[in-house]
VMD Tcl script that draws the C-alpha trace (Angstrom):
set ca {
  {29.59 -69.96 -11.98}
  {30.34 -70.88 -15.56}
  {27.66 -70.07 -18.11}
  {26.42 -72.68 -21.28}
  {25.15 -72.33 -24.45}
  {21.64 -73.76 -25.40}
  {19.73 -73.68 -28.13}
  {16.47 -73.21 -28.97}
  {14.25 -73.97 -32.09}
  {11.03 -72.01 -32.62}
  {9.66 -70.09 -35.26}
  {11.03 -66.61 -36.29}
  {7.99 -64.83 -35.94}
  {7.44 -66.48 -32.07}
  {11.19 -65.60 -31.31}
  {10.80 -61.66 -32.88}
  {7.77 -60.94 -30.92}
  {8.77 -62.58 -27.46}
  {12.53 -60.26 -28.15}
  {10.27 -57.33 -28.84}
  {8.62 -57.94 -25.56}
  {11.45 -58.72 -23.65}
  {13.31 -55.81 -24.73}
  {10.04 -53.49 -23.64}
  {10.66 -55.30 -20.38}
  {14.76 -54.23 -20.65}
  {16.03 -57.59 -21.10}
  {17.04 -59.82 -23.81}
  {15.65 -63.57 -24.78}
  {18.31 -65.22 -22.61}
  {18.05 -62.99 -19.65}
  {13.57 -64.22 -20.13}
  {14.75 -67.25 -20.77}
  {17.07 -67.48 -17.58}
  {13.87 -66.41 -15.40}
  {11.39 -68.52 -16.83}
  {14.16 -71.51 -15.73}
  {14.40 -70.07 -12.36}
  {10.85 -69.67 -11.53}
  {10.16 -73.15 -12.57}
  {12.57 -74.48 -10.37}
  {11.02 -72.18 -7.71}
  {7.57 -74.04 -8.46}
  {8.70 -77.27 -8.62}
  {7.27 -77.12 -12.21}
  {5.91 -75.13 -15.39}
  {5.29 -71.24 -13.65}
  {1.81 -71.16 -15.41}
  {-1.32 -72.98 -15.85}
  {-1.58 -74.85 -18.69}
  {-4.92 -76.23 -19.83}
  {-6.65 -76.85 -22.83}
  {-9.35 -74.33 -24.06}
  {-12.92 -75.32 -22.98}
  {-15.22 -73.70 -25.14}
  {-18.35 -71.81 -23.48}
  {-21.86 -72.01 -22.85}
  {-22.37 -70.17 -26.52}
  {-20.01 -72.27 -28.33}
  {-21.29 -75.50 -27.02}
  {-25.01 -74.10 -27.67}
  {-23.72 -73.39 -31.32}
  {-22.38 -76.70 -32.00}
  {-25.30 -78.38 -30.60}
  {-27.48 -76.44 -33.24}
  {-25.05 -77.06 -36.06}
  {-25.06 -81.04 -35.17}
  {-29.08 -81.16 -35.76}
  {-29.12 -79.01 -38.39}
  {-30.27 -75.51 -36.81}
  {-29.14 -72.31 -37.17}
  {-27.17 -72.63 -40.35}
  {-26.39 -70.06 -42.50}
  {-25.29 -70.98 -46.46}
  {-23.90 -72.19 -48.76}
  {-23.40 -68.58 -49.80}
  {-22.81 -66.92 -53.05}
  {-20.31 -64.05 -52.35}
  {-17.91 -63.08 -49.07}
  {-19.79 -60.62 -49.11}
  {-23.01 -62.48 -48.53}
  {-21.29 -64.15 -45.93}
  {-20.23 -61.67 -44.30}
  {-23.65 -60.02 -44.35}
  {-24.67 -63.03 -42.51}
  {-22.14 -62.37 -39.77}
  {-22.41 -59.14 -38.59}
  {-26.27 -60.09 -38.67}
}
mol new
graphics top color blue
foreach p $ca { graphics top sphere $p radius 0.5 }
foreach p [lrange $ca 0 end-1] q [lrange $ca 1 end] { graphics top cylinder $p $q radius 0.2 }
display resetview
């Protein structure tokens, strides 16, 4: 079967660290590439769930607070106040 080119735009850093993991794996980006394509075609779509971050039971406690006014910490003077106030 004849092979094609393709090409692929995403940032350098993104495409050093997914070689650098590929290569731990003993392949390279179009080898990943090639089994990403067949595993989607395998699943009759993307072979991953994709989903938007919910946040948790903290978070959404957190924001609640922050919304009436509760909770907060600053203005501070310094990072160093602030971070002071963090590992509180």
């Amino acid at each position: 079967m004849a092979k094609g080119n393709m090409t692929i735009r995403m940032e350098p850093e993104l495409k050093a660290q997914a070689a650098a993991l590929f290569k731990s794996l003993g392949m390279d980006l179009s080898t990943a590439t090639g089994i990403f394509y067949r595993q989607a075609l395998r699943c009759h779509g993307l072979p991953f769930e994709v989903k938007v971050d919910e946040p948790n039971a903290v978070t959404y406690a957190a924001m609640e607070a922050a919304e009436k006014g509760e909770d907060m910490y600053g203005p501070f003077d310094s990072v160093a106040d602030l971070m002071e106030a963090l590992n509180a």
